[in-house]
C-alpha positions as CSV (number, residue, x, y, z in Angstrom):
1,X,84.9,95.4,101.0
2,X,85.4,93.2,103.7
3,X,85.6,89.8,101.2
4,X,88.3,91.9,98.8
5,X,90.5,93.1,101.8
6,X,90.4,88.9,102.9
7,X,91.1,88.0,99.6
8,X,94.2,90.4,99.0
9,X,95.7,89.0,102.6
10,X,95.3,85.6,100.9
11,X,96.7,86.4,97.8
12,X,99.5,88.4,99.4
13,X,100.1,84.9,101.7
14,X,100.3,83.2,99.5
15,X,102.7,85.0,97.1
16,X,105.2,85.7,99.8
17,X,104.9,81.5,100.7
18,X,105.8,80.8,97.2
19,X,108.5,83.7,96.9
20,X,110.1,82.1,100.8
21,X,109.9,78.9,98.8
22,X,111.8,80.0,95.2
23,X,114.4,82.0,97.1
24,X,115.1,78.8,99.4
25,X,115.9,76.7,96.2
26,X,117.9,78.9,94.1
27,X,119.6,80.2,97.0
28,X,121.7,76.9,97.8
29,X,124.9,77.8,96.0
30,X,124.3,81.8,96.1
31,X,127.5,84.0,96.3
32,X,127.0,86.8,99.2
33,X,128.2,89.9,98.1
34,X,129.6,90.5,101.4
35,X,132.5,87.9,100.6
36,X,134.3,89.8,98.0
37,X,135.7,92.8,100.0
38,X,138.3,95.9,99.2
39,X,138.1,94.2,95.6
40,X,138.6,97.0,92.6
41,X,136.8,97.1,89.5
42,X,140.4,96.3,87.9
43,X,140.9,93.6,90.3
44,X,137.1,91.8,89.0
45,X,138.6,91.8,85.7
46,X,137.7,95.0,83.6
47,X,139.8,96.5,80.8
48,X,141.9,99.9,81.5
49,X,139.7,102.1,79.6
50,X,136.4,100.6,81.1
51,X,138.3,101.2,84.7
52,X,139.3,104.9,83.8
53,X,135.5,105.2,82.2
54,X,134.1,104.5,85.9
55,X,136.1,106.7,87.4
56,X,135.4,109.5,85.3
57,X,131.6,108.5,86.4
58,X,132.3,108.6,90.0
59,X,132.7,104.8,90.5
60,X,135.8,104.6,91.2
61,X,135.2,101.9,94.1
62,X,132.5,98.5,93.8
63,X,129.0,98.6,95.4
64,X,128.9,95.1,96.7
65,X,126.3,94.1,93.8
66,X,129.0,95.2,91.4
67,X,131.9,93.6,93.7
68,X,129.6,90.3,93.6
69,X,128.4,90.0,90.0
70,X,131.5,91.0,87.2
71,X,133.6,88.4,87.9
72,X,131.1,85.9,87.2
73,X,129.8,87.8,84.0
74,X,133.5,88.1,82.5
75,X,133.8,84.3,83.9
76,X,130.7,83.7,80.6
77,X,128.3,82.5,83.4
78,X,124.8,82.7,83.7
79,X,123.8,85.0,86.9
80,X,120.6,85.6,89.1
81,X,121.0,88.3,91.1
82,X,118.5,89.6,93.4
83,X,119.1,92.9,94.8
84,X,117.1,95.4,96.8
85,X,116.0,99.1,94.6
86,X,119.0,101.6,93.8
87,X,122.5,98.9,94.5
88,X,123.6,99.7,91.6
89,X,123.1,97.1,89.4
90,X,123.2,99.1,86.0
91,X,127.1,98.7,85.9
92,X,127.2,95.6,87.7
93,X,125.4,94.2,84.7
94,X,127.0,97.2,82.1
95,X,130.5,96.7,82.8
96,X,131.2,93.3,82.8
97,X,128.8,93.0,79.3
98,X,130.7,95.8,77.5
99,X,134.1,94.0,78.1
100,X,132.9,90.4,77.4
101,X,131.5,92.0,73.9
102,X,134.9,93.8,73.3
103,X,136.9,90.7,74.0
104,X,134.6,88.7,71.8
105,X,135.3,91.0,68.8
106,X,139.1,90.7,69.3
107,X,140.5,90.0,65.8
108,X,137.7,90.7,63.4
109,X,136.8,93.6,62.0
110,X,134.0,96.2,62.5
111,X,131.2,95.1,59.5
112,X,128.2,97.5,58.7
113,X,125.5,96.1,59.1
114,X,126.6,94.0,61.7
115,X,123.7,91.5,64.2
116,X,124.3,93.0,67.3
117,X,126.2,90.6,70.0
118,X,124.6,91.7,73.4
119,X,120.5,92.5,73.9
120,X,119.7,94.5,77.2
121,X,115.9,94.4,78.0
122,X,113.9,96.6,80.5
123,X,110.4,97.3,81.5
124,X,110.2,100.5,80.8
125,X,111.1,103.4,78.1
126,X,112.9,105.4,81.1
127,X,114.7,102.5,82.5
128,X,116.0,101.2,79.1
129,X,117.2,105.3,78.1
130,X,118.8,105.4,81.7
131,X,120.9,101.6,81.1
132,X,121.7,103.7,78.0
133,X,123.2,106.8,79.1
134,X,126.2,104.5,81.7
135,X,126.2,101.5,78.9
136,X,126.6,104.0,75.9
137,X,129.5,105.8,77.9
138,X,131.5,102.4,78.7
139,X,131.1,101.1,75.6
140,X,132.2,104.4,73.3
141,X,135.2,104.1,75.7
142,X,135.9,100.9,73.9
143,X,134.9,101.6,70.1
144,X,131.3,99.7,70.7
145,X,128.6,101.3,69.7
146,X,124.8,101.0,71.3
147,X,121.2,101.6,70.7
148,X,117.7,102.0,72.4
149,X,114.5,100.3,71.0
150,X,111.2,101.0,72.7
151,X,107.5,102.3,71.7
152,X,106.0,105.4,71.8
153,X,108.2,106.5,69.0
154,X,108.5,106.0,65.2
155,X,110.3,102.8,64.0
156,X,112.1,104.9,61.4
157,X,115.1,105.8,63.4
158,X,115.4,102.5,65.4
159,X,115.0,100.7,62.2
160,X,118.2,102.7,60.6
161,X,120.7,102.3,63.5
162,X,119.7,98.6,63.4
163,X,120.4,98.6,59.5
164,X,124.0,100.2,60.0
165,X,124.6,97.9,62.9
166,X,125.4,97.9,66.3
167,X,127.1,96.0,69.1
168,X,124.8,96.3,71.9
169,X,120.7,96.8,71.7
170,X,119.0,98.5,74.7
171,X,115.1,98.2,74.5
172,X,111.8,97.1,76.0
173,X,110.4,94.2,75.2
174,X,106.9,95.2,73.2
175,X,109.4,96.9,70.7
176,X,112.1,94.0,70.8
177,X,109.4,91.6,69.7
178,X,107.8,93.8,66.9
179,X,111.5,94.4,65.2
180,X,112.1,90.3,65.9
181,X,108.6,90.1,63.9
182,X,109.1,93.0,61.3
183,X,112.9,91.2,60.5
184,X,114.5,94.6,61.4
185,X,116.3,93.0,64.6
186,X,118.6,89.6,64.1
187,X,119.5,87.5,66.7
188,X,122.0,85.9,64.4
189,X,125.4,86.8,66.6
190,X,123.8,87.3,69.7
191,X,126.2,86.1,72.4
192,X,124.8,87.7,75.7
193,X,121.5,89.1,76.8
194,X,120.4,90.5,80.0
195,X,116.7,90.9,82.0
196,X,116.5,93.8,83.9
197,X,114.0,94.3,86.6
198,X,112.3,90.7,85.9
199,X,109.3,91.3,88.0
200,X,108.7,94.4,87.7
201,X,108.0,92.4,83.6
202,X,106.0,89.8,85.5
203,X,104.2,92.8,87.0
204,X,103.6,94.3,83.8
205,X,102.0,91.7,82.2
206,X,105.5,90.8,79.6
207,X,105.4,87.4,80.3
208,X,104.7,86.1,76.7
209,X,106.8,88.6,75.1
210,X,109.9,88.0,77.2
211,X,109.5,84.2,76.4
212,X,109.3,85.1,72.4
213,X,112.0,87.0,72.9
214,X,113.4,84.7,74.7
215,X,113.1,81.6,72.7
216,X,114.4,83.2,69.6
217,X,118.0,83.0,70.4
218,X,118.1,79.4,72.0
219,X,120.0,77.8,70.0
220,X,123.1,80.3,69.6
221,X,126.2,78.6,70.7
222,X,127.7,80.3,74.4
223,X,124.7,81.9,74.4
224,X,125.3,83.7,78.2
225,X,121.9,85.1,79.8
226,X,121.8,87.7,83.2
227,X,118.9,88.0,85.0
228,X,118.3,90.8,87.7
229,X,115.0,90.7,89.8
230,X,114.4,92.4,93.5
231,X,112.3,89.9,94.3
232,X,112.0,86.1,93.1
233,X,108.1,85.0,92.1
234,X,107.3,81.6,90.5
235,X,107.7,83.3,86.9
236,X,111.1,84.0,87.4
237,X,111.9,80.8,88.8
238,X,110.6,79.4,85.9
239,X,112.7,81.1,83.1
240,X,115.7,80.8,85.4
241,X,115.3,76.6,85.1
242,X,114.3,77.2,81.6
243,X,116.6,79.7,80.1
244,X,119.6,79.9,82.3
245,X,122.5,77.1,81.9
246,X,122.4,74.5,85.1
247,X,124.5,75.3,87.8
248,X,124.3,79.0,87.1
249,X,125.6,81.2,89.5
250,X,123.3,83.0,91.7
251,X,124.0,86.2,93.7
252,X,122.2,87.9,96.6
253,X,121.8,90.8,98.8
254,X,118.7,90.2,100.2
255,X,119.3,86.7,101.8
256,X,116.4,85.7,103.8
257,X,115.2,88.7,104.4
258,X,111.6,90.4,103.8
259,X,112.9,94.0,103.8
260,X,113.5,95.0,99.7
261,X,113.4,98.7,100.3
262,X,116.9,100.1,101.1
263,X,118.0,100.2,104.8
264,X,119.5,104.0,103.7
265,X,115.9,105.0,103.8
266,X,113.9,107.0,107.0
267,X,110.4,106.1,106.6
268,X,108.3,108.5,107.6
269,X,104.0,109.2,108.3
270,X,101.8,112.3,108.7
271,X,98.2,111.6,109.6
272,X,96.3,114.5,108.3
273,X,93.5,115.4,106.6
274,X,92.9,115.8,102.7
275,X,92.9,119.2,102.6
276,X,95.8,119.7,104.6
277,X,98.2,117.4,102.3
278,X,99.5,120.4,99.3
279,X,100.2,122.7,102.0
280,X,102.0,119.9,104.3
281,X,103.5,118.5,101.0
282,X,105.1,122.2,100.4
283,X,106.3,122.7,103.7
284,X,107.9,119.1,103.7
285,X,109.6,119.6,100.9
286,X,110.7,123.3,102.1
287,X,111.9,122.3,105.3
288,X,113.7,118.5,104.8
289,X,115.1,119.6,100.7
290,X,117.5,122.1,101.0
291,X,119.6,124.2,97.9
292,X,119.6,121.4,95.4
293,X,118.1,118.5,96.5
294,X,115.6,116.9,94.2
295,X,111.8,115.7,95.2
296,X,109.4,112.7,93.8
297,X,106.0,113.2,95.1
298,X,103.5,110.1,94.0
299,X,99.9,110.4,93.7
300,X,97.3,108.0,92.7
301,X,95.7,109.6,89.5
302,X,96.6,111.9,87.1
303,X,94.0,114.6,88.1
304,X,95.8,114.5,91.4
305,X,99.0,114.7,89.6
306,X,98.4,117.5,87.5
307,X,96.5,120.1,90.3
308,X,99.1,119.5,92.8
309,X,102.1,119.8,90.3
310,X,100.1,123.6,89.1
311,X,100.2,124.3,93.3
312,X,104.1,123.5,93.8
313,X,104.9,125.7,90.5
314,X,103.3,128.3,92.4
315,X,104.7,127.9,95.4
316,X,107.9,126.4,95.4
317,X,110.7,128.7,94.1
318,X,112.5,126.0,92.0
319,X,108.9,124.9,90.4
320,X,107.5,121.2,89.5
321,X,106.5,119.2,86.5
322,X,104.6,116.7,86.1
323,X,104.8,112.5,84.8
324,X,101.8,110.7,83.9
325,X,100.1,108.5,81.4
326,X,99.1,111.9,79.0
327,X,102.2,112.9,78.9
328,X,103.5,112.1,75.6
329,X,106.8,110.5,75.0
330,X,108.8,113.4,73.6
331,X,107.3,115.9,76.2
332,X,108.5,112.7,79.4
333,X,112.2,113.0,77.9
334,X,111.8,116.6,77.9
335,X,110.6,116.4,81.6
336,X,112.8,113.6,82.7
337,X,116.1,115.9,81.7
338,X,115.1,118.9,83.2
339,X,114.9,116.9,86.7
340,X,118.1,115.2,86.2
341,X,119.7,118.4,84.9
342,X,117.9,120.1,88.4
343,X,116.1,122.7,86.1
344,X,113.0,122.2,88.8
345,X,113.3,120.6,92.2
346,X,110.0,118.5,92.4
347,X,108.6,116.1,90.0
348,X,105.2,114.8,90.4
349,X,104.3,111.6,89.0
350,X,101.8,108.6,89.0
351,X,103.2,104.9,89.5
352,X,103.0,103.9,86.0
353,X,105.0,107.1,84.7
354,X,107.7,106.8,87.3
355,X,108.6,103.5,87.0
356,X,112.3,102.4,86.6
357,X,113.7,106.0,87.2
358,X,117.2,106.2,88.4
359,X,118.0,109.3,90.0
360,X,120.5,109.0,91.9
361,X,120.3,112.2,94.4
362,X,116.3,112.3,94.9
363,X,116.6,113.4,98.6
364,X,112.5,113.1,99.4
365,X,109.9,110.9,98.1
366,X,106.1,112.2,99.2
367,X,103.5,109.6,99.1
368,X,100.4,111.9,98.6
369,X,98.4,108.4,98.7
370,X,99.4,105.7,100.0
371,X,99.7,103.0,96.8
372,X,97.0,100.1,97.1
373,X,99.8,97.4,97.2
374,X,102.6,97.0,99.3
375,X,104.9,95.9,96.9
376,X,104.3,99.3,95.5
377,X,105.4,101.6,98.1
378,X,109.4,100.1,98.1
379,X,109.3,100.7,94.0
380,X,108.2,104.4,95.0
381,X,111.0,104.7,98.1
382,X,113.4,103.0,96.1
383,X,113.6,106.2,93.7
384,X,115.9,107.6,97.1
385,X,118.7,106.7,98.8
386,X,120.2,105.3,95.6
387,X,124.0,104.3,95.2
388,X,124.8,104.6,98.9
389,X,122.6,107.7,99.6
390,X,120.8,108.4,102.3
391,X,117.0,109.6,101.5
392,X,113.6,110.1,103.5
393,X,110.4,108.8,102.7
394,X,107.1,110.7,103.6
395,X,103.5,109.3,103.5
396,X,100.2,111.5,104.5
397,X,97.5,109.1,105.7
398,X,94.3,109.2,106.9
399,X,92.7,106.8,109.6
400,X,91.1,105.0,106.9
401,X,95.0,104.2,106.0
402,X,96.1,102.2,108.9
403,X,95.4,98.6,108.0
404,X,97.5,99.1,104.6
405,X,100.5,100.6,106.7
406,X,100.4,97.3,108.8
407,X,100.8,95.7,105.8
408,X,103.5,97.6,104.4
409,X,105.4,97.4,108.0
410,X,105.0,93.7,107.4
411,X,106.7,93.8,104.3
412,X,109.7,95.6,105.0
413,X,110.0,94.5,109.0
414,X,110.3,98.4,109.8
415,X,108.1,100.8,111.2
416,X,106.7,103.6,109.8
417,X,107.2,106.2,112.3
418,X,104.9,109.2,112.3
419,X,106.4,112.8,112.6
420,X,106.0,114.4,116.1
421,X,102.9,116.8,116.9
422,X,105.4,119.8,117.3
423,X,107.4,118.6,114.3
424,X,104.4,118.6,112.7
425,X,103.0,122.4,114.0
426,X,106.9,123.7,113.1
427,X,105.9,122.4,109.7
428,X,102.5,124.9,109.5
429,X,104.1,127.5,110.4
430,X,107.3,127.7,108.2
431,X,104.3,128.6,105.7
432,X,103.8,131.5,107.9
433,X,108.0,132.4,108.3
434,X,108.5,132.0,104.0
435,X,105.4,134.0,103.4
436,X,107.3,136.9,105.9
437,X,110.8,136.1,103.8
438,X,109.3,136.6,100.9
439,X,108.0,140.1,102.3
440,X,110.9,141.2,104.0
441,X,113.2,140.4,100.8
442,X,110.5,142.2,98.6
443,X,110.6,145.5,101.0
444,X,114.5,145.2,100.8
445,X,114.6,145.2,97.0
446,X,112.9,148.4,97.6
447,X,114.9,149.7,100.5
448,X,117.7,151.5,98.3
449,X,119.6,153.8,99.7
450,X,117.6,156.8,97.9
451,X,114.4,155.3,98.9
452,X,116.0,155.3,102.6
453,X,116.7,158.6,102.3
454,X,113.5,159.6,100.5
455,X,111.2,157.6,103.3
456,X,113.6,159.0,106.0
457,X,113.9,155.4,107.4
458,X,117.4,155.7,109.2
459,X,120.6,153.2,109.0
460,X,119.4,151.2,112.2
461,X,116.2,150.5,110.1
462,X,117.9,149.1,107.6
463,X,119.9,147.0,110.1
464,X,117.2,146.0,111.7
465,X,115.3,144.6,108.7
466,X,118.0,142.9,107.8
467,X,118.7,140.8,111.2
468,X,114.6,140.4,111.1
469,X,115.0,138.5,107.7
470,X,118.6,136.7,109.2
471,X,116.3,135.3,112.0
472,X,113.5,133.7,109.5
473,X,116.5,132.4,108.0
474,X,117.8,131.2,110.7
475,X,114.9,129.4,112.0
476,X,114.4,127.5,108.9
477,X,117.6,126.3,108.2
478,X,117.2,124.8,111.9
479,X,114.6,123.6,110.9
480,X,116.2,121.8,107.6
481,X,118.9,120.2,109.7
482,X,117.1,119.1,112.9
483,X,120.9,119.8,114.7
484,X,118.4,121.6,117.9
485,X,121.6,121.1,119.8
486,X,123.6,123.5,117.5
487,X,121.2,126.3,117.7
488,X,121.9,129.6,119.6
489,X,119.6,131.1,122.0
490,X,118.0,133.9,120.6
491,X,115.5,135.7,122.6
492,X,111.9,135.7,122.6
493,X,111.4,139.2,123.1
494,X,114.3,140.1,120.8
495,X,112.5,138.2,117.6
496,X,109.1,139.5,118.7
497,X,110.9,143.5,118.3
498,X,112.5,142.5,115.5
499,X,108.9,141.6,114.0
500,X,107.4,144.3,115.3
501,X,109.9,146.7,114.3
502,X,109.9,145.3,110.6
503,X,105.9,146.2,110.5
504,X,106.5,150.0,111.5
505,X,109.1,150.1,109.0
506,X,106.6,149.1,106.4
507,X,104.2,151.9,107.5
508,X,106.5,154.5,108.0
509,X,107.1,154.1,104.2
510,X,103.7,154.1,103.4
511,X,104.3,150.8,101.6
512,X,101.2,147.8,101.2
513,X,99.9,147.7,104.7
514,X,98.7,144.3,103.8
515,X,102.1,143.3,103.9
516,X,101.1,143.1,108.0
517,X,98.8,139.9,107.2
518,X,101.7,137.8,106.7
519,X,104.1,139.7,109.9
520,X,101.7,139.2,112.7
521,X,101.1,135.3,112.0
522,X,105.2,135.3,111.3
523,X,105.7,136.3,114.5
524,X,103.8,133.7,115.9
525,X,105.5,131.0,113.8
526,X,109.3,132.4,114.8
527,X,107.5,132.4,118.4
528,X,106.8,128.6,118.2
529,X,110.2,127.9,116.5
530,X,112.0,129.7,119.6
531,X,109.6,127.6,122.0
532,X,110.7,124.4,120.0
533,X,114.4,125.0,120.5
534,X,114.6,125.1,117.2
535,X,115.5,129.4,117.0
């Protein structure tokens, strides 16, 4: 064990020495992003429609990756740009490619049939069906029509859109290559193609296919090429000097940093033990996600994946699904809408099945284990604090943890900062206040009027079962918001009657007395909250 954990320093030394070394080169001439301010996307260049499209979208003003990069695209240079996880580089790529295809096309007319002029490629089936859904929008805004290639579907369909033509071809590249092979896909017109997530492809093991792919359109005159990477290995290096024009322009927002996760993010640890981490994970995601917020909790394997996903739909009122590799293609789509479309709040997935998801509002990602490589854990945070969000990051640890959070602090210069002890006992017990919501909103379904009268529980009980469920409320909402120094004083005594008070009104109508399993530890949760500050 000993001789791996030496041999992954190395190995992890060494890559960062040859990353410091490829970002020092290609960064000579790079374009900050921070020099192009108060610049609008009509003032980069883009057509009315494509502006108006945008807007409609909710971008009506640049990131600074978008500020940065469409001038240079509509300009017909090659780009590099490196930027860190969620920037928003899906229209600073989309954009600029949609209106440098229209404005190619000026003059001729529409053929079926046509060799498509623009190839975007990306690493995984999600990510190429996400570029889709904002590229698809800008260019039907225009009269350009798109498609998505990738495996783990029949060719039949992919094969007919290519027959009746297109102008712009989304896919990964496993299925690029076999259409290049079957003679289904031409490269024939191609005028601009674009690489997204380049080593997250390294990572995947697409080297030889992206340099098929690659090589097939070499020759085509003003052939532009994009290249988007968050971090810069030797491999893309390589196919930057090999398949990008000299003196290409290259753009960054990570500089000479080491941090790639996004600075929007609050990084956050809980050392506990393994059979603590569903019941934490549940109370995390009660207490930090409020009304709509959405939740990606990773774990390492897909047993993993699939008990703790059954545990959430049980206990978590907006439910969870699960992403991993047995999940068949249809069924991920299926899956991947609901969350977007917030049909459940919590999706739990393994690495592989969550790669390239853009999300834009995932308040909470839960490490339930700690990935094995660094690198691993920013892919994983970088599904929050997207497009100039704010987000939290969560990951339970053990002791036998430590050495790889070291590593990870390395990595992205920040501490990982572990929740307090009574952050962490406020978090046990709102398992304790939900399970006495759920009782006290149970008994008041039952609480009509003619059941008042029936029991010959008065108005004032009534009242007061109502204030007792107003002061759970209360205490977990503080809880959500962590604003202590708005909270009211409520006294002790006062929530301790209330309690009290709610369990007599429970006997007195002869109701479930088991009902008083959940009230007494409730009143010692509400107890702690008072003691806290936080009710």
């Amino acid at each position: 064990i000993l001789r791996q954990e030496v041999q992954r320093a190395m190995l992890a030394s060494e890559a960062a020495r040859v990353e410091r070394a490829v970002h020092e080169r290609l960064q000579a001439e790079a374009i900050q992003a921070d020099n192009i301010a108060d610049a609008t996307f009509a003032d980069l260049g883009l057509g009315q429609n494509i502006v108006t499209r945008l807007t409609e979208l909710g971008a009506e003003k640049p990131f600074p990756i978008q500020a940065a990069t469409v001038a240079p695209i509509l300009e017909g240079r090659d780009v590099l740009a490196r930027g860190r996880t969620g920037s928003g580089k899906t229209i600073a790529f989309g954009a600029p490619l949609v209106e440098s295809v229209l404005r190619s096309q000026a003059g001729t007319r529409r053929e079926f049939g046509r060799a498509p002029k623009a190839l975007i490629m990306a690493p995984t089936r999600e990510l190429a069906l996400q570029i889709d859904r904002t590229v698809q929008t800008l260019a039907r805004s225009v009269g350009l029509f798109t498609t998505q290639i990738y495996g783990g579907v029949p060719q039949a369909r992919q094969v007919g859109a290519l027959k009746k033509g297109v102008d712009i071809v989304i896919g990964t590249p496993g299925r690029v290559k076999d259409h290049l092979d079957r003679k289904t896909l031409s490269f024939e017109k191609l005028r601009f193609r674009v690489l997204d997530e380049a080593d997250e492809m390294l990572n995947m093991g697409f080297v030889e296919d992206i340099e098929t792919i690659l090589n097939h359109a070499k020759d085509n005159a003003n052939l532009q090429t994009v290249l988007f990477s968050a971090t810069l290995p030797k491999w893309v290096a390589d196919i930057s000097s090999r398949f990008l024009t000299p003196g290409y322009t290259t753009i960054d927002l990570v500089g000479n940093e080491k941090q790639k996760a996004s600075s929007s993010v609050q990084h956050r640890l809980i050392n506990c033990q393994w059979s603590e981490r569903t019941d934490l994970v549940c109370d995390l995601i009660r207490a930090t996600v409020p009304g709509d917020g959405r939740v990606i909790v990773f774990c390492d394997t897909k047993r993993d994946c699939g008990e703790l996903q059954e545990a959430l739909q049980k206990e978590l009122e907006k439910g969870a699904k699960a992403l991993h590799g047995d999940v068949n293609q249809s069924q991920r789509e299926v899956v991947l809408d609901g969350f977007r479309k917030n049909k459940f709040q919590t999706l739990v997935a393994t690495d592989v099945a969550a790669r390239g998801l853009d999300i834009p509002t995932v308040d909470l990602v839960v490490n339930y284990d700690l990935p094995r490589l660094a690198q691993d854990y920013v892919h994983r945070v970088g599904r929050t604090a997207r497009a100039g969000r704010g987000g939290l990051a969560v990951s339970l640890i053990s002791q036998y943890d430590i050495e790889l959070v070291r590593e990870i602090e390395g990595l992205i210069e920040e501490k990982l900062v572990e929740f307090e002890t009574d952050e962490k006992t406020v978090l046990k017990d709102l398992s304790y206040v939900y399970a006495a919501r759920r009782a006290a909103d149970g008994t008041r379904a039952l609480l009509t009027p003619t059941h008042g009268r029936m029991w010959g529980l008065s108005g004032i009980g009534e009242f007061l079962l109502d204030l007792f469920a107003q002061t759970v409320d209360m205490g977990i909402n503080f809880v959500r918001s962590g604003k202590t120094e708005m909270v009211p004083t409520v006294d002790a005594q006062l929530i301790n009657s209330l309690c009290s008070t709610f369990v007599s009104l429970l006997a007195d109508a002869k109701l479930d007395l088991a009902a008083e399993n959940y009230l007494e530890p409730a009143k010692e949760a509400v107890a702690n909250l008072y003691a806290f500050g936080l009710a």
